[in-house]
C-alpha positions as CSV (number, residue, x, y, z in Angstrom):
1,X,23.4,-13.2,-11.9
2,X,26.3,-12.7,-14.6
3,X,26.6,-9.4,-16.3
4,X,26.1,-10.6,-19.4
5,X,22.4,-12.2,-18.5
6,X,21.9,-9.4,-16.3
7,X,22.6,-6.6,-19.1
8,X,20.0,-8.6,-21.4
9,X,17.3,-8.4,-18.6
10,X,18.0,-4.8,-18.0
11,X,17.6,-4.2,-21.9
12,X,14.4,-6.2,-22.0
13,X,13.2,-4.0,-19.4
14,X,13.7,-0.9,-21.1
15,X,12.9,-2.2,-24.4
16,X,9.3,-3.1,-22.9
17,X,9.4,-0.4,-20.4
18,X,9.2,2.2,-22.9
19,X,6.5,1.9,-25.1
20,X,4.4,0.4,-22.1
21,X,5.1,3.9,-21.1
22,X,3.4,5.9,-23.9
23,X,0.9,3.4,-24.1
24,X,-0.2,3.9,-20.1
25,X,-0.4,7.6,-21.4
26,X,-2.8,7.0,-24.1
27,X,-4.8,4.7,-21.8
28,X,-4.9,7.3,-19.0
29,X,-5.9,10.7,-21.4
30,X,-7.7,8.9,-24.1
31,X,-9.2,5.7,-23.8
32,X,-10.3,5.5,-19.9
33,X,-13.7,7.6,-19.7
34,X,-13.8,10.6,-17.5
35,X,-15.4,9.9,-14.0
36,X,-18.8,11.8,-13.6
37,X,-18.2,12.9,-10.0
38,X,-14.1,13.9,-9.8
39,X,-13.6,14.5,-13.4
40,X,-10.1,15.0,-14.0
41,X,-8.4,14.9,-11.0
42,X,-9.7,11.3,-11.0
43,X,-6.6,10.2,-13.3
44,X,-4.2,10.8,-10.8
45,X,-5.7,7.7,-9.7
46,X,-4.0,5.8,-11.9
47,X,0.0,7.1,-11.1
48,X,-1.5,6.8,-7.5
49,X,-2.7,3.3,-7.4
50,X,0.5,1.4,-8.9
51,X,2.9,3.5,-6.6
52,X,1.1,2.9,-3.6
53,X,1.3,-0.8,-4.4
54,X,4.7,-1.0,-5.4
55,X,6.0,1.1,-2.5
56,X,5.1,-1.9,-0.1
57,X,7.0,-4.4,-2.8
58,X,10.2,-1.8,-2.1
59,X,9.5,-2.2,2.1
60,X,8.9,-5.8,1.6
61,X,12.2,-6.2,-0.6
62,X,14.0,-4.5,2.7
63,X,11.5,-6.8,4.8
64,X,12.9,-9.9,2.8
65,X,16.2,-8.5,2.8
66,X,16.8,-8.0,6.3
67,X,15.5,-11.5,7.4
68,X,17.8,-12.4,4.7
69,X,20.9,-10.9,6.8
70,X,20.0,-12.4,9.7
71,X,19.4,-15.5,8.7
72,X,23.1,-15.7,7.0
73,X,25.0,-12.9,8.2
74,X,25.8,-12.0,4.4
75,X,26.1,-8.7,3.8
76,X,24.7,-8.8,0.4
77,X,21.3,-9.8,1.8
78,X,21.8,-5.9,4.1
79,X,22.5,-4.7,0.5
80,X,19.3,-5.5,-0.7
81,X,17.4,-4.4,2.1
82,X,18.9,-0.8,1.9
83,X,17.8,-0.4,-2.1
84,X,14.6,-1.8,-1.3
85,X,14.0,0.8,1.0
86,X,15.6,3.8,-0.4
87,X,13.1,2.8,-3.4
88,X,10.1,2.4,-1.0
89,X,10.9,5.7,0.6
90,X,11.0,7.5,-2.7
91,X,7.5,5.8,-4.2
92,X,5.6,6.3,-0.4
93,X,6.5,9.8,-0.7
94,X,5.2,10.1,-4.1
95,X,2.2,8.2,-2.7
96,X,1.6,11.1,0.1
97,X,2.1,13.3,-2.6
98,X,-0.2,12.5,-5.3
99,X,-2.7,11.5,-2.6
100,X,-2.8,15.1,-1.1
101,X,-3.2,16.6,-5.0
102,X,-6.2,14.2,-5.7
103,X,-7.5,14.7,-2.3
104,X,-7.7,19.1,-2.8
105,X,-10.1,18.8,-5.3
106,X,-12.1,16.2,-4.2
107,X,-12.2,16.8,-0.8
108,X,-11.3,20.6,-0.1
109,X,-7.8,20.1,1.7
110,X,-4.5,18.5,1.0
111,X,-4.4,16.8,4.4
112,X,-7.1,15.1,6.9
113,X,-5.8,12.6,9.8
114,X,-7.8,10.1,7.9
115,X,-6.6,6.7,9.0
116,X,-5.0,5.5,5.6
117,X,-3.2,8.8,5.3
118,X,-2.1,8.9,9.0
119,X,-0.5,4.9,8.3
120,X,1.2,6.0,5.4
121,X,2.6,8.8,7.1
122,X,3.8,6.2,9.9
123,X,5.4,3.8,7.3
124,X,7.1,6.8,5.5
125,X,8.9,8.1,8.9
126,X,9.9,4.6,10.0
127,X,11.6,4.1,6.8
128,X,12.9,7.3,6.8
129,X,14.0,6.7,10.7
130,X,15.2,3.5,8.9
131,X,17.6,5.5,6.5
132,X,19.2,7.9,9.1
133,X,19.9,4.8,11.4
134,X,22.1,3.5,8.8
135,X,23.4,7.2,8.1
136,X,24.6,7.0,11.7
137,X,26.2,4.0,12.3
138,X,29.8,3.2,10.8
139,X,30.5,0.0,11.9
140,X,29.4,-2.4,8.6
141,X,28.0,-5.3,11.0
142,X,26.5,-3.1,13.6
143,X,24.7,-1.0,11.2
144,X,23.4,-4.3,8.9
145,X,22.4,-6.1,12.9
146,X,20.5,-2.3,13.6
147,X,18.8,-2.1,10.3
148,X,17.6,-5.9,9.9
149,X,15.9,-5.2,13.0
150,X,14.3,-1.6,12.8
151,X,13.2,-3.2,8.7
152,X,11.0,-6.3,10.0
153,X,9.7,-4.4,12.5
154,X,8.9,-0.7,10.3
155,X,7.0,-3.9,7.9
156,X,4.7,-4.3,10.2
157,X,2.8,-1.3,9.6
158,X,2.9,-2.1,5.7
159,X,-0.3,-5.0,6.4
160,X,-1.8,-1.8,8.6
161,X,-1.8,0.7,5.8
162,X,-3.5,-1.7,3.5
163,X,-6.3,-2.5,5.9
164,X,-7.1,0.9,7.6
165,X,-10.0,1.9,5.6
166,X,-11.4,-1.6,6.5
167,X,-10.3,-1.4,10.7
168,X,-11.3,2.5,11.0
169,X,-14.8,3.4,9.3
170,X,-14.4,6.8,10.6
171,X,-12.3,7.6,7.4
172,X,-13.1,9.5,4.1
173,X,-10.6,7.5,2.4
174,X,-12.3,5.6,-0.4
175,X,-12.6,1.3,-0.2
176,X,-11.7,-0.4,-3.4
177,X,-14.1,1.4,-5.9
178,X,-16.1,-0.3,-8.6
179,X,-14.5,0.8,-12.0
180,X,-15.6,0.6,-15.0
181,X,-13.9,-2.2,-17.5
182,X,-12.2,0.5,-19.3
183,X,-11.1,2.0,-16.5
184,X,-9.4,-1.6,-15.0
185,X,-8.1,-1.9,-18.3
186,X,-5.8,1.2,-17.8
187,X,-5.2,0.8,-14.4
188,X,-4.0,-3.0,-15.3
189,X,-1.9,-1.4,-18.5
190,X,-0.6,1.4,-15.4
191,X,0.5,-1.3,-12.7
192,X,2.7,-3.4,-15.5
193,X,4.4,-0.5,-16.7
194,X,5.4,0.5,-13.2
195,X,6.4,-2.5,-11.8
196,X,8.7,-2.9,-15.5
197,X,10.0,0.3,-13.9
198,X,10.4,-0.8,-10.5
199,X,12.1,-3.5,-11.5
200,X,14.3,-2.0,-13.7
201,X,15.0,0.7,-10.6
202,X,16.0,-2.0,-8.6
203,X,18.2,-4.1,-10.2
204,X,20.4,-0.8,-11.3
205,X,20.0,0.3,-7.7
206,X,21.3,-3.1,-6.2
207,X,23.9,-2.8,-8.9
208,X,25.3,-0.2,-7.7
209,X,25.6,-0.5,-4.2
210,X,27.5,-4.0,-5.2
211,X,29.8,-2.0,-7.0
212,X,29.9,0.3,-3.9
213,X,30.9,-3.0,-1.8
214,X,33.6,-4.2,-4.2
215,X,35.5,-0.8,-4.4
216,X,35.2,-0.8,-0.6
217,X,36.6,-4.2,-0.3
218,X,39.2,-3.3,-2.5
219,X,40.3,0.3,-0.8
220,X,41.0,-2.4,2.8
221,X,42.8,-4.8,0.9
222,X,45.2,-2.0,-0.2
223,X,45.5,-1.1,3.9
């Protein structure tokens, strides 16, 4: 993508990105009723829900991205995969984290081995496993050959995350609840204006490490 088309997309995003962002506020405080049972804690819910979801989108950009490398051998493809999962890292720990404030309340404790937590858990230590292996590895094709690997395989436990509460019944985590209209209203209002966020994360993120390769590139063609 050109820089000229590519600065128009990243000011579209902000542009929308913003009051999207006041509006999930109001939507959140003022307009979604209070739940009878959790009360207020309840509206972590909706920070909770939309990261969770978009944290897999990040492992599945490093998924794509690392099937990407070695299918071509083009570098750029490894690029992707790294932002991807420096992203996902970020939102599944801000996943764990939220989760374990909602849960305190709700459920007496910040932590239970309860399958869904336990996955996430998993997927947040391969990834982070996934980061250090890159960390220690200074040879560019190695490292891109290590990581394409470790990232299809850490996916796999993206699918098993999703479906724990289904596999494992033993679990306190909540199944898909039944909300109330103005309650999927917000949460709908929540999940556009973080993936506008996401997005715009991403494509400054991959920006970035481009500009990263290019000075590289640059400091061997002066050797």
């Amino acid at each position: 993508m050109k820089k000229a088309p590519l600065r128009a997309v990243v000011n579209g995003l902000v542009a929308l990105g913003l009051p999207l962002m006041l509006l999930s506020i109001y939507m959140i405080f003022f307009y979604a009723p209070m739940e009878a049972v959790m009360g207020w804690p309840q509206k972590i819910f909706y920070f909770h829900v939309p990261i969770a979801i978009l944290c897999y989108v990040g492992f599945f950009v490093t998924f794509a991205g690392s099937i990407g490398y070695l299918w071509t051998r083009d570098l750029k493809w490894d690029r992707y995969a790294l932002c991807g999962a420096e992203i996902g890292v970020l939102l599944a720990s801000l996943t764990i984290l939220t989760g374990m404030l909602w849960g305190k309340p709700i459920w007496g404790a910040y932590w239970t081995w309860d399958p869904r937590l336990t996955t996430s858990l998993v997927l947040w230590l391969i990834f982070v496993g996934y980061l250090i292996l890159r960390s220690r590895v200074d040879e560019e094709i190695l490292r891109a050959k290590y990581a394409a690997v470790m990232g299809i395989v850490g996916y796999a436990d993206v699918p098993l995350v999703h479906w724990s509460v289904q596999l494992w019944s033993r679990g306190i985590h909540p199944p898909k609840p039944e909300l109330h209209p103005d309650m999927a209203t917000a949460l709908q209002v929540c999940m556009v204006t973080f993936f506008l966020l996401f997005a715009l994360v991403l494509i400054q993120r991959i920006r970035l490490e481009n500009l990263r390769a290019k000075v590289d590139e640059l400091k061997l063609k002066r050797i």
